[in-house]
C-alpha positions in Angstrom: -22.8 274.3 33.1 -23.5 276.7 30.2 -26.5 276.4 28.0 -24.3 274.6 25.2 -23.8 271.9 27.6 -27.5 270.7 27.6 -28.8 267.9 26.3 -25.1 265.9 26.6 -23.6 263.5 28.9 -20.4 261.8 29.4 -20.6 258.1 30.0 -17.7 255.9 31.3 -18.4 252.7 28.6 -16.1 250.1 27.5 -13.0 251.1 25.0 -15.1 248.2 22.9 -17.9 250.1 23.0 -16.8 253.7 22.1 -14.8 251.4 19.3 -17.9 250.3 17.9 -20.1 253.4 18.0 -17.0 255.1 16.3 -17.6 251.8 13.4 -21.1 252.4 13.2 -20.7 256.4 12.3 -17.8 255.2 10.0 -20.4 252.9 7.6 -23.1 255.9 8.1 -20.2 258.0 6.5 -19.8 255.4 4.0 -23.2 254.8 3.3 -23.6 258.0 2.6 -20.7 258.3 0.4 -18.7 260.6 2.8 -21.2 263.5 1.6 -23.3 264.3 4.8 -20.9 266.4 6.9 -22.7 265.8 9.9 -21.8 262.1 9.9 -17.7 263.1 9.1 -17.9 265.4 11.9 -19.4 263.2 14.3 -16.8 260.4 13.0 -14.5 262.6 13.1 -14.3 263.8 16.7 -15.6 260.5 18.1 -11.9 259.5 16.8 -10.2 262.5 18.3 -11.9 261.6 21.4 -11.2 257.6 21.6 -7.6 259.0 20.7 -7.0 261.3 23.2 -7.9 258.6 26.0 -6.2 255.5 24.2 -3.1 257.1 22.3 -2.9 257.4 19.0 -0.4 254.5 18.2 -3.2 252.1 20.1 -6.1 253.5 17.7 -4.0 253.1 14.5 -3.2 249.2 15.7 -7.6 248.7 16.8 -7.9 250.5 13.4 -5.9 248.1 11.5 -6.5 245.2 13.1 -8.4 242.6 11.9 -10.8 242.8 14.4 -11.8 246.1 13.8 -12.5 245.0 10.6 -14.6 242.2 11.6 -16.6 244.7 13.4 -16.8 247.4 10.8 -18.1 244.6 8.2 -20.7 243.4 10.9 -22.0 246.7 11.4 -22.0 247.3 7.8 -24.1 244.6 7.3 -26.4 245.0 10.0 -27.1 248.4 8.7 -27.7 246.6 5.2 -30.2 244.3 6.4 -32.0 246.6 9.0 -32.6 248.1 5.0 -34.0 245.5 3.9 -35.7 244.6 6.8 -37.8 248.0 6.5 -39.2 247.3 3.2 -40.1 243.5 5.1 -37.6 241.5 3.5 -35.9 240.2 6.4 -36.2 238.4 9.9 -35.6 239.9 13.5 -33.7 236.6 13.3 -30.9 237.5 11.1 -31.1 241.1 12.9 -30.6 239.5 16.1 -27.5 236.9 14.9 -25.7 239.8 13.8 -26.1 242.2 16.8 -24.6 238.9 18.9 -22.0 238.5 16.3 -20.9 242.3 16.8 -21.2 241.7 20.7 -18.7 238.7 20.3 -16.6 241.4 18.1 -16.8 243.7 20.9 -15.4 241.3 23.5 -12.7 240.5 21.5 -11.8 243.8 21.3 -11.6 244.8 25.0 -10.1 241.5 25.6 -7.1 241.7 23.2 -6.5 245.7 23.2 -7.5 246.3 27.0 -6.8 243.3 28.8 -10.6 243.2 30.2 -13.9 241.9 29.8 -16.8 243.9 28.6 -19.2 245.3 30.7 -22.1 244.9 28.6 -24.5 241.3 29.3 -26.6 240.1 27.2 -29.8 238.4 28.0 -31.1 235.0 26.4 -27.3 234.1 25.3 -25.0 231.3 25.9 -21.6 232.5 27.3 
């Protein structure tokens, strides 16, 4: 292990959940109107990454697909409201209906594209 290695770890996660953390630094880049280059960077080899485990053709159909939009719009507005929420205009209610509508997202994701079930539970949910 070299010094530059410190401070990282790999994790085996669902293709769901690399999916959405790739979504989440895709609004930050558009929130930010693509100008912090930390955020493209980050986006960008997050992609490179999912690609080079998934195949490119697979990431190009996720990308496209309507479910990926569904998630990408969910975690654009949870990031709008968690906004609001910080100046107190908002409910951990309407925080917490979103985060379980991404989670639904995420299943159907790993479901349709994968063939599996996520690995993630949630607590205090119907199933």
């Amino acid at each position: 292990m070299t010094i530059s290695d410190l401070g990282y770890v790999s994790l085996t996660v669902d293709a769901a959940y690399a999916l959405d953390f790739f979504s989440i630094l895709d609004v930050k880049c558009i929130k930010t109107n693509e100008q912090n280059d930390d955020f493209l960077k980050k986006r960008d080899d997050c992609a490179n990454e999912i690609i080079n485990q998934i195949s490119l053709d697979l990431y190009k159909e996720i990308i496209n697909s309507p479910e990926y939009k569904e998630l990408f719009n969910t975690n654009y507005k949870l990031f709008s409201i968690i906004d609001l929420a910080k100046k107190g205009g908002i409910d951990a209610l309407q925080i917490d209906n979103l985060n379980y509508e991404r989670f639904k997202i995420k299943k159907k994701i790993q479901e349709k594209f994968f063939g599996t079930k996520v690995k993630e539970i949630k607590l205090g949910y119907e199933e």
